[in-house]
N, C-alpha and C positions, 0 to 999 in steps of 0.2 A: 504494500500500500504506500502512495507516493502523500509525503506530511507537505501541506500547501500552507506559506503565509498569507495574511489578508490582503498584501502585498500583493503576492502570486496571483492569486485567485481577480484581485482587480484588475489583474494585468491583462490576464485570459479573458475575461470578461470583456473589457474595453477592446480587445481585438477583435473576439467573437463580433462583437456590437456591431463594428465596421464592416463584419464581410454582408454582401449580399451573394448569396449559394446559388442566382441566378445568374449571377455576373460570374463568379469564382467557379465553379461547378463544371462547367462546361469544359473550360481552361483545365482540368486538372488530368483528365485518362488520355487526353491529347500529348499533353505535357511527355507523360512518363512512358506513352508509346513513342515517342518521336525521339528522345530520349533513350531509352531503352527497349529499343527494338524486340527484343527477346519477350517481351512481356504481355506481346499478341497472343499468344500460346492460350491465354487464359481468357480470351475474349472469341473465340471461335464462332460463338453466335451471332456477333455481332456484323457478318457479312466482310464487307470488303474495306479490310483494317494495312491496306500494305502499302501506301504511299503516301506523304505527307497529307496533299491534298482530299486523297481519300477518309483521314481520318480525322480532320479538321472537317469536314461537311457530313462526316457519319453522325444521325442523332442518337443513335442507341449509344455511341461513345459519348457526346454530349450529358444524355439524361443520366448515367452511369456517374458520371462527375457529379451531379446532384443529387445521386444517391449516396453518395461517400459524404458529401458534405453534410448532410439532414443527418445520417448516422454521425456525424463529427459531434453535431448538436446534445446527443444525446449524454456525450462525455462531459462536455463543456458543463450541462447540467448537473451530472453527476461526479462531478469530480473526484469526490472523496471515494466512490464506489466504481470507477472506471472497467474496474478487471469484470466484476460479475454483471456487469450495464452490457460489456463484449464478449461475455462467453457462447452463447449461442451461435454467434455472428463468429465470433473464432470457430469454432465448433466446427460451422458451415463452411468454412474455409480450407479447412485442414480435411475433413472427412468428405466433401461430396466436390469443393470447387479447385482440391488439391496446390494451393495456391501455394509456394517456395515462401515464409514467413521472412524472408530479406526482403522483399518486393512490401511490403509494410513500410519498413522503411523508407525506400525511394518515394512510393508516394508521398510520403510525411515531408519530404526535403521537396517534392516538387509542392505542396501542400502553402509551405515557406515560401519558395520563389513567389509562387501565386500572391500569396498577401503580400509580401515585400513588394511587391512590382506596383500593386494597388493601393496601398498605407505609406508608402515610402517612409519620408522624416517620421512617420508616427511610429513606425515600427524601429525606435533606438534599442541599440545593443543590448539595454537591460531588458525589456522589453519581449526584444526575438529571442533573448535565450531562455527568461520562461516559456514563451509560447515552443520553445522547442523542448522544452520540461514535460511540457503537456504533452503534446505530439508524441515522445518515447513514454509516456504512462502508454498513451494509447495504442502504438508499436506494441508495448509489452504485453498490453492486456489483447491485442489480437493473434497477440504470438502465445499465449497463454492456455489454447487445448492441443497443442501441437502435444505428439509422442516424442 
């Protein structure tokens, strides 16, 4: 369990505040496929993910990003209870969507660029480095029904 001060927790909060998941969302399976190539593998249904342009105009990649982000929300709520808010959601990832739990990660860091690029001066060093406090609570607690 990750100990947050009122500090912290303002912190995360006043970032959350600033994103719109409509704006941000979209930005974020684009990100980490263009980025990380490799990481189509897990997106099979979503049709035709193999060229930049392809995956910048895919909406199931779009909507995908606004499902990561609504699930962000969830943590941001929960903070002091982060692990068992994502056990299910881990659960689902590890046993039916066979997801490589380092690719948590990378999203989390494309997750950053996203805000950083849109909060700019707002997001100062003290700042980014809670919200990337938060961000590995939630890494860990999705990496958390892995074997």
């Amino acid at each position: 369990m990750v100990k947050w001060t009122d500090k912290e927790r303002r912190a995360v909060t006043s970032v959350w505040e600033k994103i719109n998941i409509d704006e941000i969302g979209p930005q974020l399976i684009p990100r980490v496929l263009i980025v990380y190539p490799w990481t189509e593998r897990y997106f099979g249904t979503f049709g035709d993910i193999f060229t930049v342009s392809a995956i910048l105009n895919n909406e199931k990649v779009a909507a995908h990003g606004k499902v990561v982000m609504k699930a962000l929300a969830k943590a941001v709520d929960n903070m002091d209870n982060i692990k068992s808010t994502y056990a299910s959601l881990s659960r689902m990832h590890y046993e039916k969507l066979h997801v490589d739990p380092d690719n948590f990660r990378l999203l989390a860091d494309c997750i950053t660029i996203a805000i950083a690029c849109k909060l700019r001066g707002a997001l100062d060093p003290q700042t980014q480095a809670t919200w990337r406090k938060f961000l590995s609570a939630v890494v860990e607690a999705m990496s958390s029904q892995y074997h």
